[in-house]
N, C-alpha and C positions, 0 to 999 in steps of 0.2 A: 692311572686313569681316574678320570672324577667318577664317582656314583653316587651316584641318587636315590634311597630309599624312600617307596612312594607308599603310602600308608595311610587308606582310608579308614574315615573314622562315622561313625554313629553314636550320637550317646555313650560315650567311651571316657567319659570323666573317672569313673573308678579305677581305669586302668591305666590310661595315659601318663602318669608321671612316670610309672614304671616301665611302661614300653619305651619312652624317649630317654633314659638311663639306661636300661639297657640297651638298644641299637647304640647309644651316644658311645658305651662300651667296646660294642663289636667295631667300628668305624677306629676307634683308637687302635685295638687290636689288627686290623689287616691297613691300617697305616702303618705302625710296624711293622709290618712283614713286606712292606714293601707294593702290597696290591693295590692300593690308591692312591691318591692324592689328599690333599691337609684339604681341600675345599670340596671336600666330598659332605654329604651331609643327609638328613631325613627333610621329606615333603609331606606333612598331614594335609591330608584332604578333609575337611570340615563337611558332612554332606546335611546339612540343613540338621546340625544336635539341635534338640530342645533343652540341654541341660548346658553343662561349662566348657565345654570342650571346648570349642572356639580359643574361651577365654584362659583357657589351662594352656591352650596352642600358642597364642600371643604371649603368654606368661616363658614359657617355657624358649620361643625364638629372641623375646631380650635378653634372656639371662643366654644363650648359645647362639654364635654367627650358623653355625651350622644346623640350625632349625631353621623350617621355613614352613607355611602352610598357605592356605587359599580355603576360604569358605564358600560354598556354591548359595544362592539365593534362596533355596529352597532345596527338600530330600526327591533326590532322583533317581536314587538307588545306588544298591554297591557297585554293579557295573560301571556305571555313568562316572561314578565317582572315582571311581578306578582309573576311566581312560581319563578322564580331567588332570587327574595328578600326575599320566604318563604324557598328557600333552603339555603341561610345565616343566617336565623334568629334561633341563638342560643340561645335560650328562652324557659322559662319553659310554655308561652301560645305567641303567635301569633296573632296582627289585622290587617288586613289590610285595605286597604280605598284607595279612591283619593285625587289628590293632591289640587283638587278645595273644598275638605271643604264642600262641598254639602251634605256630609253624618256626620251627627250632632254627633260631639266626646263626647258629653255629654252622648251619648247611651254606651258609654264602662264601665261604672260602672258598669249598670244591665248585661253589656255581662259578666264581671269577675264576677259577683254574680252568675248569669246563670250558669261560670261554676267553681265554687265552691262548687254549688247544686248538681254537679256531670256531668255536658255537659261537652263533648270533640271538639264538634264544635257548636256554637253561631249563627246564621244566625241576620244578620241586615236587617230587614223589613220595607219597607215605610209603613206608617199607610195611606199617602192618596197623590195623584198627584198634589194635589191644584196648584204647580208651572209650571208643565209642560201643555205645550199648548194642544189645543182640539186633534191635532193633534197625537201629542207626546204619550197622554192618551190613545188615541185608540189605534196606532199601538203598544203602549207596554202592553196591555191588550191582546190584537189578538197576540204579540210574543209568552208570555207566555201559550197561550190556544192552539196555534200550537203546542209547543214543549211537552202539554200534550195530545194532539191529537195523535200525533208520538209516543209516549212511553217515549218521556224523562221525567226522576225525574228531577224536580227543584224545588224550593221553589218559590214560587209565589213572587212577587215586591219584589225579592232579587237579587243584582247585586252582588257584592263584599265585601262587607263590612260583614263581617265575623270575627269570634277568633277561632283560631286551638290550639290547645292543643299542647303538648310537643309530643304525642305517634300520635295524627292525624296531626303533622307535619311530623312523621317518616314516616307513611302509605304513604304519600303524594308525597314523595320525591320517591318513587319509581314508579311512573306515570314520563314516560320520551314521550309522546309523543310530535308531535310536532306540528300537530293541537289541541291544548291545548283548553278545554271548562271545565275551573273549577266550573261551576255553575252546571255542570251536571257531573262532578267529585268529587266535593266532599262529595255528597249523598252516592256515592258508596262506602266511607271508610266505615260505616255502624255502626260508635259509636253511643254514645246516644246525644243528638241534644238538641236545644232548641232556641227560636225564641224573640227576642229585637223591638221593635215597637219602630219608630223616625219618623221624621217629618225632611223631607228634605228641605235644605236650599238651596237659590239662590247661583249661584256658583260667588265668589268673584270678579277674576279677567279672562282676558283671553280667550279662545272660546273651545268650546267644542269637544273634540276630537273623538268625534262619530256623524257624520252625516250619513244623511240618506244611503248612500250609502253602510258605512261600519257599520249599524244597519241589514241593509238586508242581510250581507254578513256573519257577524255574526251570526245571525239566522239560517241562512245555513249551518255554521259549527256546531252549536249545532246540529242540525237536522241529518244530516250525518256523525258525529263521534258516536253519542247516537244511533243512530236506523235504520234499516233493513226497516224500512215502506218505503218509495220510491222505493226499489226494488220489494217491496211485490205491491204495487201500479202500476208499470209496469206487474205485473203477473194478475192483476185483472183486466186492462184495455186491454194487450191483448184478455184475455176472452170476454169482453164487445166486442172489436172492432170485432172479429171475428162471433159474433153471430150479431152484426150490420150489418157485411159484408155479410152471409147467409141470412138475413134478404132482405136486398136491394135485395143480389141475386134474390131471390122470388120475389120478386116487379116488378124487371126488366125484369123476366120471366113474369110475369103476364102482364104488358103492353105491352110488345111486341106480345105475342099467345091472347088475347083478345080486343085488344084496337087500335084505330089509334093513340094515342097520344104520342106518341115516336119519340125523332128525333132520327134517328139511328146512334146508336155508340155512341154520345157525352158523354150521362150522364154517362153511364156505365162503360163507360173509364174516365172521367177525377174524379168525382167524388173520386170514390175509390183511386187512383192514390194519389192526393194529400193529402188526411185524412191520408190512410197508410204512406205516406210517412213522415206528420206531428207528425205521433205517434214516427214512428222509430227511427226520427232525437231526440226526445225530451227523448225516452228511452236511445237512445244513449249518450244522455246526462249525464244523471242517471249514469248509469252504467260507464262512463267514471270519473265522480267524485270520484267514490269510487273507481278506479281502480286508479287512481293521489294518492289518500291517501295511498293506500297499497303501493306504487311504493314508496313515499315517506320516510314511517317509517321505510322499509325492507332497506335501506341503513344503517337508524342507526347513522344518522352522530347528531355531538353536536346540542345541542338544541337553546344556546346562549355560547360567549363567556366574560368572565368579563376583560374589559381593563383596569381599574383600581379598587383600591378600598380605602375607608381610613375611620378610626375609630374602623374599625372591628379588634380582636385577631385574630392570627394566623391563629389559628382550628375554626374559623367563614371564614376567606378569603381563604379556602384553597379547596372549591369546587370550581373553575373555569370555569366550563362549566356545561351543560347539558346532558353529554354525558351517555347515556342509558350505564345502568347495565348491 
């Protein structure tokens, strides 16, 4: 069978010659053993580098038939760039990964075995955090126990490193939105699955293109494209607050008709005042989120644009954008 390793990249020039050596390695290896095909190959996804990448990509697809890459117009993010490179990949199975080699390519056999057994999508599983800091450990333990809190489907220590099938490439490609969280999209194709245990590696070269900032922000978008609980959580807390608020009421009736201990007016007024007001602003919040996403996807506009591409046939470069069916 052909496969397509799709492999987006960011400012990924210190790494890149190495990661295109080695997958160019693994692809030698399970063409020996019989699991693909001689025209199997890697797809870098270019997502708008500022530095050589591009040009290390183009470098790297003359000297190998079996390079090919596509650079987007502009940086859209890893998602975006993600599904770009699964929407060119003309392949009878699909893996994707990053460019830092962190996700141990030695796991793609048992994925293609996996789905020989009959899986139409492969999940790549950490078997344990040992590299990641104390830090790191917790809050990616607490991500994942949030977005099962909420109701998102995800696969536990599974980030991307995955194999799509030819027919769960199809499913796939009709998901045009544009706050993209494939981790909790791709549960919803709803084929039969099956699960690859690896032991993540140090990442080679270069820094890490998720910090903490755009770890929480991420969270966030899994959270409010997957589920409704944030709003159901403003409907609960207004209840709360309003029986807190009758509650006081009562309090501040009862010390003022039985008691001297009242300074008049202040608590009763500020009090309240600022809690309501805390709630409001923070539902307002809420409910402005998911009002940015709807406003958003109802334009409908392209997802990404592809500004070059090379290695790819025709009827592989011939989807050029993102643009909703």
């Amino acid at each position: 069978m052909k496969l397509r390793i799709v492999v987006p990249c960011y400012n990924e020039e210190e790494v890149l010659p190495h990661t295109a050596q080695c997958l160019l390695g693994v692809l030698d290896q399970l063409q020996q053993r019989g699991l693909v095909s001689k025209d199997s190959g890697i797809l870098f996804v270019d997502d708008g580098s500022k530095d050589r990448t591009w040009a290390l990509v183009e470098s790297l697809a003359t000297s190998s038939p079996r390079v090919a890459g596509i650079k987007l117009s502009k940086n859209r993010g890893h998602q975006q760039a993600l599904k770009a490179g699964l929407d060119h990949a003309d392949a009878d199975v699909a893996i994707s990964m990053d460019a830092d080699l962190q996700d141990d390519p030695a796991a793609m056999e048992p994925m293609l075995q996996a789905h020989l057994a009959g899986a139409d999508v492969v999940y790549g599983v950490r078997r344990a955090r040992d590299t990641d800091s104390w830090f790191k450990r917790v809050s990616a333990h607490s991500y994942y126990r949030l977005l099962a809190l909420f109701g998102v489907d995800v696969v536990f220590n599974h980030a991307d490193y995955r194999l799509l099938s030819r027919r769960a490439l199809q499913a796939l490609s009709g998901f045009r939105e544009h706050h993209l969280f494939l981790r909790g999209i791709v549960p919803l194709l709803g084929f039969p699955t099956a699960t690859v245990s690896y032991d993540r590696q140090e990442r080679r070269a270069g820094e890490s293109k998720y910090p903490l900032h755009r770890m929480l922000a991420f969270a966030w978008q899994g959270i409010t494209s997957f589920s409704p609980a944030p709003l159901r959580f403003i409907t609960a807390l207004g209840l709360i607050v309003s029986l807190a608020s009758l509650a006081f009421t009562a309090w501040a009736l009862w010390v003022w008709m039985f008691t001297n201990r009242a300074v008049p007016g202040w608590t009763s007024t500020v009090v309240p005042v600022y809690f309501l007001g805390g709630v409001q602003l923070l539902s307002i919040g809420i409910l402005g989120e998911y009002i940015a996403k709807i406003y958003t996807e109802s334009k409908r506009r392209p997802a990404y644009f592809v500004e070059r591409s090379v290695g790819l046939r025709p009827e592989e470069a011939n989807n050029a954008s993102g643009t909703a069916e």
